[in-house]
MIZA-552312 format. One record per residue (C-alpha): residue in three letters; y, x, z. Coordinates in steps of 0.25 Angstrom, whole numbers, plus 5000, padded with zeros to 4 digits. Each point is the difference from the previous one (the first is absolute). Example, Ala and Ser with C-alpha at 12.3 -4.5 7.8 and 13.67 -1.06 7.14 Angstrom:
BEGIN
ALA498250495031 SER501450064998 
This chain:
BEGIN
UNK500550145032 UNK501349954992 UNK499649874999 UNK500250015016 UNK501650034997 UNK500249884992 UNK499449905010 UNK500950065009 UNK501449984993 UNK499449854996 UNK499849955012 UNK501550085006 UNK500449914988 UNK500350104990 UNK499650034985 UNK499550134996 UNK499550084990 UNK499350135004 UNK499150104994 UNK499450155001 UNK499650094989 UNK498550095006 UNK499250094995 UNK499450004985 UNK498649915002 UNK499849934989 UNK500150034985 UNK501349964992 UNK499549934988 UNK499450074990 UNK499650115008 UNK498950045005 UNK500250065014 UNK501049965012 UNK501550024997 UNK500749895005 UNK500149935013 UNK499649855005 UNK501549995005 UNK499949885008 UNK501049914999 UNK500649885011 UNK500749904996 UNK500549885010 UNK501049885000 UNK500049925016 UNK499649875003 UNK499649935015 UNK499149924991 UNK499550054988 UNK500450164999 UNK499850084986 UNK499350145003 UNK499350084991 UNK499450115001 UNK499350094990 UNK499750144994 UNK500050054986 UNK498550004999 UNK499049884997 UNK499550025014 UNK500250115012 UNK499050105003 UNK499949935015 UNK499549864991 UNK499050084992 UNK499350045012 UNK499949865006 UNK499449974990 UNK498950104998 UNK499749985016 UNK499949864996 UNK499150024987 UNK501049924992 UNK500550034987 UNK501649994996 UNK500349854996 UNK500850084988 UNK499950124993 UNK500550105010 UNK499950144994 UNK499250094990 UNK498650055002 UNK499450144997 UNK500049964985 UNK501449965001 UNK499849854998 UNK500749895010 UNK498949975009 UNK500049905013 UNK499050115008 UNK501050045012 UNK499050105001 UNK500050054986 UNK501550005001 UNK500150085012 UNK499250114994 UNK501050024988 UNK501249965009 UNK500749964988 UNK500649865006 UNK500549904988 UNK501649985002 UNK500249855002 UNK500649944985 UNK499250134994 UNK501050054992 UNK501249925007 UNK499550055014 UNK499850134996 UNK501649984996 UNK500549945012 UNK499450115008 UNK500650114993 UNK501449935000 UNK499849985015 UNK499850165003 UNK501050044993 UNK501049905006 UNK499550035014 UNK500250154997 UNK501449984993 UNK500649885012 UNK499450085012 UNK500250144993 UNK498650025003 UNK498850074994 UNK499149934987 UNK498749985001 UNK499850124992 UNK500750085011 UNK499249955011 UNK498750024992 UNK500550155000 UNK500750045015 UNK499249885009 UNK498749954992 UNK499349935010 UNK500849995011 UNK500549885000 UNK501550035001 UNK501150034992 UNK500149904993 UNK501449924996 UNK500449865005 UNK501049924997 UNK500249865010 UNK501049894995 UNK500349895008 UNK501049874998 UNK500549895010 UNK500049864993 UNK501349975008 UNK500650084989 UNK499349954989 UNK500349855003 UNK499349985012 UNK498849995008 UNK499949864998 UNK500150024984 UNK499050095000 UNK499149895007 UNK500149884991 UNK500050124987 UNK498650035007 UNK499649865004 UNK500349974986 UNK499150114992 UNK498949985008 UNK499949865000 UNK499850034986 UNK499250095001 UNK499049935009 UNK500149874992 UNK499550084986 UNK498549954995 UNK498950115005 UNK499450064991 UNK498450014996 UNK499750055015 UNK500549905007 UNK500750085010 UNK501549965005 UNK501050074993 UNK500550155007 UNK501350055000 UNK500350145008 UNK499949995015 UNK499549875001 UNK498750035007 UNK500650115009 UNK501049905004 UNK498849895003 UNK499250135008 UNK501150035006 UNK500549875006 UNK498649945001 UNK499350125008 UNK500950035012 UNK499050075007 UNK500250144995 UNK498650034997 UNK499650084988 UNK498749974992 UNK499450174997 UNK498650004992 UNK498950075007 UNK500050144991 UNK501550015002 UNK500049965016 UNK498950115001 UNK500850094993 UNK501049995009 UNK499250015011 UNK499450134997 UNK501450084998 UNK500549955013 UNK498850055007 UNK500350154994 
């Protein structure tokens, strides 16, 4: 997973902005079929306290989320794609039938994604996700990556870049929570906290997924 890349250059002390173009799995806006790709995108800034990772794709939510939540019976908290009928709709289930995912932003997702591929392609002189439609549809590869990392020694220092952190989110932890009352998020937070809090390496897997599992290793 990208996000995996990011956490490593954050915590080496390094920033980073990476991203990947795919294959075309959700529809551009205005379309009505899949022509764009959910080009993740990571970006992270290094902190030994409070580090900056965020890590998202191009769509509202992946296909992996959709299908948590259909095992779970939940619906989507937002609007996550379009039905049969072509209106947004929560149903992970509904949405996976149509596989028409709704870019993140809806027309400013849709955007960003397409200015992702064809910087990936251009930077890496690579293939679009239009060419990997054509020559590896559903193989996984071929894709184009582009991976940028920056030492804060060069751009004013490790210790800089700590107090410019500590600093934003403080700020951010002090705003007034809204209506939920839930505290206030910023990226990586609660993979930081996970990740320092849980030592023990063990990983939480759903029953219908650890079976899964299960049943391809016993072919």
């Amino acid at each position: 997973m990208g996000g995996t890349y990011g956490w490593q250059a954050a915590e080496r002390g390094f920033a980073a902005i990476l991203w990947t173009n795919t294959e075309s799995c959700m529809p551009a806006w205005g379309a009505a079929q899949q022509s764009i790709g959910n080009n993740p995108l990571v970006m992270a800034v290094p902190s030994l306290q409070t580090p900056l990772v965020l890590d998202m794709a191009m769509s509202q939510f992946s296909y992996g989320r959709l299908t948590t939540a259909q095992q779970r019976g939940e619906a989507l908290p937002v609007d996550g794609g379009f039905d049969e009928h072509g209106q947004l709709s929560r149903d992970p289930a509904a949405i996976a039938a149509t596989r028409r995912l709704l870019p993140t932003g809806y027309w400013k997702g849709s955007g960003l994604s397409i200015l992702l591929d064809a910087l990936a392609a251009l930077l890496s002189q690579g293939r679009t996700s239009t060419r990997i439609d054509r020559v590896q549809r559903g193989s996984g590869t071929g894709c184009s990556q582009v991976f940028m990392v920056f030492d804060p020694d060069h751009l004013g220092g490790q210790d800089a870049c700590e107090a410019m952190l500590a600093e934003l989110t403080d700020h951010l932890a002090a705003a007034r929570p809204d209506e939920r009352g839930q505290a206030v998020r910023w990226p990586g937070k609660s993979t930081f906290e996970h990740r320092r809090l849980d030592a023990s390496g063990v990983v939480e897997v759903d029953d219908a997924t650890w079976k899964e599992v299960v049943a391809l290793a016993e072919r």
